[in-house]
C-alpha positions as CSV (number, residue, x, y, z in Angstrom):
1,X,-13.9,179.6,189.3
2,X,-16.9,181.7,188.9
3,X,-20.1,181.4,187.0
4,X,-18.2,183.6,183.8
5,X,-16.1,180.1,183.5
6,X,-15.9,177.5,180.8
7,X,-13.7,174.9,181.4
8,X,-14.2,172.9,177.6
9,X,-12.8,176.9,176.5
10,X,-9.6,175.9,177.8
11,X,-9.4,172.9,176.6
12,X,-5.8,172.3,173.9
13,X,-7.0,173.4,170.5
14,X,-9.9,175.3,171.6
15,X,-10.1,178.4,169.8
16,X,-12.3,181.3,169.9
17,X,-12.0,182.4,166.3
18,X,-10.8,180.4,163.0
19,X,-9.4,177.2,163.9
20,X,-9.9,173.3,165.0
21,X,-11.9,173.1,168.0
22,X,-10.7,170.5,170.7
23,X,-13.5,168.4,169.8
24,X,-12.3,168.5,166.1
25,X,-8.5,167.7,167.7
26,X,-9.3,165.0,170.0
27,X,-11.8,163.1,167.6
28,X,-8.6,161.9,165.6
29,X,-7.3,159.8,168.6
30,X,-9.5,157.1,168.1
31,X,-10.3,154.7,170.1
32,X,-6.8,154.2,171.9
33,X,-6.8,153.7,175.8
34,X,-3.3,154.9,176.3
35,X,-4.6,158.4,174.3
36,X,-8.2,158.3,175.8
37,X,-6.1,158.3,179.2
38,X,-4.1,161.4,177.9
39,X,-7.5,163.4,177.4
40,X,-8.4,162.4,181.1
41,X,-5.5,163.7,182.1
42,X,-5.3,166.7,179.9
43,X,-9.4,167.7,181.4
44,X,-8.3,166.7,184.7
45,X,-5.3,169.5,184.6
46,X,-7.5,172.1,183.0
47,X,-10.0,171.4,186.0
48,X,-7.6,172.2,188.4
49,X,-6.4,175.0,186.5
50,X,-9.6,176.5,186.7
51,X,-10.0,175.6,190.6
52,X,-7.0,177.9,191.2
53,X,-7.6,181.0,193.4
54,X,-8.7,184.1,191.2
55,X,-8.9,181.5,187.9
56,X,-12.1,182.2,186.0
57,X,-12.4,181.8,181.9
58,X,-14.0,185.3,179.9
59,X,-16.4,183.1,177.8
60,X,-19.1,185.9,178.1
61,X,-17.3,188.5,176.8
62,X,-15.5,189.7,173.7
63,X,-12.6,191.4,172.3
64,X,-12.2,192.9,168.9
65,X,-9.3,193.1,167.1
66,X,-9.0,195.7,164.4
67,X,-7.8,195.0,160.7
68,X,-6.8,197.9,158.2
69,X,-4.9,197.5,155.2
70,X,-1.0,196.9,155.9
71,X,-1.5,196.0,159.5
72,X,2.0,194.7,161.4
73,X,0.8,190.9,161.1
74,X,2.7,190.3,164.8
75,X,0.7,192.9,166.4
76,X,-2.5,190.6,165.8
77,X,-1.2,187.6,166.1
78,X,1.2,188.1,169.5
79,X,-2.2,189.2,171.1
80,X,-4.8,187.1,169.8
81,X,-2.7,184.1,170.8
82,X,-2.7,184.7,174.5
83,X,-6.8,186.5,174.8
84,X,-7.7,183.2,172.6
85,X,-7.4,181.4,175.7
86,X,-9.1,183.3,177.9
87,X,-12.8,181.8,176.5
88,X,-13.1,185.3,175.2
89,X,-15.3,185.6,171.6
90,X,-12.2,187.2,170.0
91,X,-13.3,189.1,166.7
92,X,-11.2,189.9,163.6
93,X,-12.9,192.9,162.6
94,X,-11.8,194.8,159.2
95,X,-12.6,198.4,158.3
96,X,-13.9,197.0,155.3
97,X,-16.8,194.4,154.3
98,X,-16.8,191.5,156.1
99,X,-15.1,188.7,155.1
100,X,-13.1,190.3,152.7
101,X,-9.4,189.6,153.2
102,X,-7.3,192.1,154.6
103,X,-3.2,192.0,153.6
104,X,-1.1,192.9,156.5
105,X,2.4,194.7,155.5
106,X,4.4,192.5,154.9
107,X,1.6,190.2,152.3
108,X,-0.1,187.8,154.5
109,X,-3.8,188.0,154.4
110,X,-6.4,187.3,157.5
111,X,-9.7,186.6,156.7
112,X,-11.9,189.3,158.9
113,X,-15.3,187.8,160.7
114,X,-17.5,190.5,161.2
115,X,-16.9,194.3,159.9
116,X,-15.6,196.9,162.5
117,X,-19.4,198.9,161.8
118,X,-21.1,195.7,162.3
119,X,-19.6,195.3,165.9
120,X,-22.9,197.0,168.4
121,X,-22.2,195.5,171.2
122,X,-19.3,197.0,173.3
123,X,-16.4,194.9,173.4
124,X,-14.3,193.6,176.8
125,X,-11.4,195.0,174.8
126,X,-10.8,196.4,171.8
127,X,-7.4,196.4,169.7
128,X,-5.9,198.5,167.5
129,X,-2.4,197.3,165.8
130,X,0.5,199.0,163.8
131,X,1.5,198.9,160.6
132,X,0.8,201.2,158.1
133,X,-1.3,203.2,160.0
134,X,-1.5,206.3,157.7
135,X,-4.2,204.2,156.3
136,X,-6.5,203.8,158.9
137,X,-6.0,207.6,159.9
138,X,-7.4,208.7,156.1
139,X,-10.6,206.4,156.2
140,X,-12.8,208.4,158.3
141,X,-15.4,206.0,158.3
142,X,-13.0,203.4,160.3
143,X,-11.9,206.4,162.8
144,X,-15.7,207.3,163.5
145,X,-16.1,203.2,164.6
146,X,-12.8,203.5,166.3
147,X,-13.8,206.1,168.3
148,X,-17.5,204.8,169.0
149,X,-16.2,201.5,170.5
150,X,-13.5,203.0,171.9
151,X,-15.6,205.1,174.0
152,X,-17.5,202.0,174.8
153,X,-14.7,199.3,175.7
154,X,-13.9,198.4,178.9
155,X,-10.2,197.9,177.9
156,X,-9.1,200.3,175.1
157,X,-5.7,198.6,173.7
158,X,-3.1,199.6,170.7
159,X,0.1,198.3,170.0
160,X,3.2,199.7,168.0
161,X,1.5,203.2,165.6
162,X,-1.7,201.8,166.7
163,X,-1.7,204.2,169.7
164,X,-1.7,207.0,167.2
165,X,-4.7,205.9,165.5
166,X,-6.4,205.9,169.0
167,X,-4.8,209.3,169.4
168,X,-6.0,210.7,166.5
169,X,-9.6,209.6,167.4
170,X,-9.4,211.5,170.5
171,X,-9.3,208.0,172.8
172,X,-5.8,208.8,174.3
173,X,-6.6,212.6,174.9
174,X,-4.5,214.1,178.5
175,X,-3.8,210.3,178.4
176,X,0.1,208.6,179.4
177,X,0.8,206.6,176.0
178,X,3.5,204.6,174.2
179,X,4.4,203.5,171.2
180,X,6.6,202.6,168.6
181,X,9.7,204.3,169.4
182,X,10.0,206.2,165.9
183,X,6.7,207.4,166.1
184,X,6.2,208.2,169.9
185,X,7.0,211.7,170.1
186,X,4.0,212.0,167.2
187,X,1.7,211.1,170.2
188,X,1.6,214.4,171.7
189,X,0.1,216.2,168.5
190,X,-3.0,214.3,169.1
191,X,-3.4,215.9,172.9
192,X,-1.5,212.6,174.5
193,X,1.5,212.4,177.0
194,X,4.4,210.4,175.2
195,X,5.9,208.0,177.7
196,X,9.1,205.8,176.9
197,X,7.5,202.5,178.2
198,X,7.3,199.3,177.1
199,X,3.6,199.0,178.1
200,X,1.9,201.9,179.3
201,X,-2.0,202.2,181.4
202,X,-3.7,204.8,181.8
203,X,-7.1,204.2,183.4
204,X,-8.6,202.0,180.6
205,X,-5.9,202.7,178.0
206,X,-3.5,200.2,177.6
207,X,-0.7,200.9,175.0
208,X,2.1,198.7,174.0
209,X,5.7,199.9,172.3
210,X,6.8,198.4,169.0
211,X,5.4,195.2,167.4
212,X,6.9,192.6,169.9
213,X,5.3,194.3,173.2
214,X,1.5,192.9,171.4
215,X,2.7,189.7,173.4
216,X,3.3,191.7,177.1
217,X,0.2,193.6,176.5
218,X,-1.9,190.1,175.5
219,X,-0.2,188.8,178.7
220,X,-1.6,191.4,180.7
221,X,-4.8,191.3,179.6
222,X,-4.9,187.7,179.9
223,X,-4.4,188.4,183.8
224,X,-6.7,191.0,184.2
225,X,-9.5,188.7,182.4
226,X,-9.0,185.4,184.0
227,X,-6.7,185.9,186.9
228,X,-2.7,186.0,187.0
229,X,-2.4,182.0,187.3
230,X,-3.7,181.6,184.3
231,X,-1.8,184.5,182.9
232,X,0.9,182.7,184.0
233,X,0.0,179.3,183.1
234,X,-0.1,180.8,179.2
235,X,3.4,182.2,179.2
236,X,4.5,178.5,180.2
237,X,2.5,177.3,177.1
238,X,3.8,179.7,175.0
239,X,7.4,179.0,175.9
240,X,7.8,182.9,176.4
241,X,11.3,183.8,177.5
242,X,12.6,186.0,175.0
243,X,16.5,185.7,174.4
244,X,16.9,187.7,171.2
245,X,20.6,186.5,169.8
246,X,20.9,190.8,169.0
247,X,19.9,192.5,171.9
248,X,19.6,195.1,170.1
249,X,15.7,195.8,170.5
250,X,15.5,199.8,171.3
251,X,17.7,203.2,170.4
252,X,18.9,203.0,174.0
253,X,20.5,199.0,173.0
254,X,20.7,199.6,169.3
255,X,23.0,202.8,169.6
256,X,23.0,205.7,167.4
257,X,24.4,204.8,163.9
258,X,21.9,201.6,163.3
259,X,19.0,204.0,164.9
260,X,19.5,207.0,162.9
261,X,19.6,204.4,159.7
262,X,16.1,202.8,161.2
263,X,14.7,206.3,161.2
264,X,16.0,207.2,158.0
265,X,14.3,204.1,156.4
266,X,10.8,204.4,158.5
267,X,10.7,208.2,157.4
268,X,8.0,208.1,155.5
269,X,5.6,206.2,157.6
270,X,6.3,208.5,160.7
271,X,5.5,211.3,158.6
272,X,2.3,210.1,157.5
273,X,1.2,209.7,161.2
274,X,2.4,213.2,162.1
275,X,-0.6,215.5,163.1
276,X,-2.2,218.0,160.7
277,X,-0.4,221.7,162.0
278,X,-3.8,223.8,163.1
């Protein structure tokens, strides 16, 4: 574990953004031995956890997670539940004022903390989801502070249409990218190399496929911030085996009557992602 570690980060409940703090959780237990033998336990483990070879806890660096109107609510929230463990400050930062809440697609609202033009300090890793990203594309405000920390961050992430929205800032430029399958081929209008991958790196560009790859991509991230053991060790707690009962989760699986109808029915987001003709 080196110096960058925190071991009361790791702690259950601990959370970098909104949330009980394990201090909050474990204050409820009382005074029970039985339960104050559980916490010894429970600090014991995460002491051991952090002993492990290549184990160390991100608590002096940040990641910032972009909101825009009609964001894919998974794409944030597959993500931020694996970097919240790595000690990481982990913004919510919306391309509006702060602390104005932002709807996703499909009607949930997350309360931003800070506003995407407040951010100055260049984040660990920065995040751009999906959704309806024809919105982010037409405020040009947003796409000038996309690009800014984009050229920053030492990790510049997207997942699902959020790769075009990096695109279209210039951030994926001669750069191998994915993402959603019915808008990948839109990629290479914005000067990027479409690649049919479920996550994709390129130097410092990591972009994940459709919606569900935000959890392989947080994963990922997880083990290049703190170490693959504890990569690992989040995937346990996460109970992460996917076994969809309808393995039916690309064109390739789906086949080509219930893909042509999810293109048909996604038509008019692709086409306002598609790149201005010059």
């Amino acid at each position: 574990m080196n110096d960058d570690s925190d071991i009361t980060s790791a702690l259950p409940g601990h959370t970098t953004g909104p949330g009980p703090s394990a201090s909050t959780l474990f204050s409820v237990i009382g005074d029970d031995p039985a339960k104050q033998q559980a916490i010894d336990r429970s600090i014991a483990a995460h002491e051991a956890l952090a002993a492990l070879p290549g184990v160390r806890f991100a608590t002096q660096k940040s990641v910032v997670i972009v909101l825009h109107p009609g964001f894919e609510l998974l794409d944030v929230v597959g993500p931020f539940h694996f970097l919240s463990a790595t000690g990481a400050s982990v913004e919510l930062a919306s391309t509006g004022p702060a602390g104005e809440p932002v709807a996703s697609g499909g009607g949930v609202t997350l309360t931003p903390t800070v506003a995407l033009s407040a951010v100055s300090t260049a984040p660990e890793v920065l995040l751009v989801p999906g959704g309806d990203t024809g919105i982010l594309l037409r405020d040009d405000l947003a796409m000038a502070e996309l690009k800014r920390l984009g050229e920053e961050a030492t990790y510049v992430t997207s997942v699902c249409s959020g790769s075009i929205a990096l695109a279209a800032a210039g951030l994926l430029k001669g750069r191998r990218a994915t993402s959603h399958w019915s808008v990948r081929h839109l990629l290479e209008g914005y000067g990027a190399i479409e690649v049919d991958e479920r996550i994709v790196e390129d130097g410092n560009r990591l972009t994940a496929a459709g919606v569900t790859a935000g959890m392989d991509l947080g994963i990922r991230l997880v083990s290049y911030l703190c170490g693959e053991e504890l990569a690992r060790f989040a995937v346990l707690g996460a109970e992460y085996s996917p076994e969809p009962p309808y393995d039916t989760g690309t064109p390739q699986k789906a086949g080509a009557a219930l893909t042509d109808l999810s293109r048909e029915f996604l038509a008019p987001l692709v086409e306002e992602l598609r790149a201005p003709a010059h």
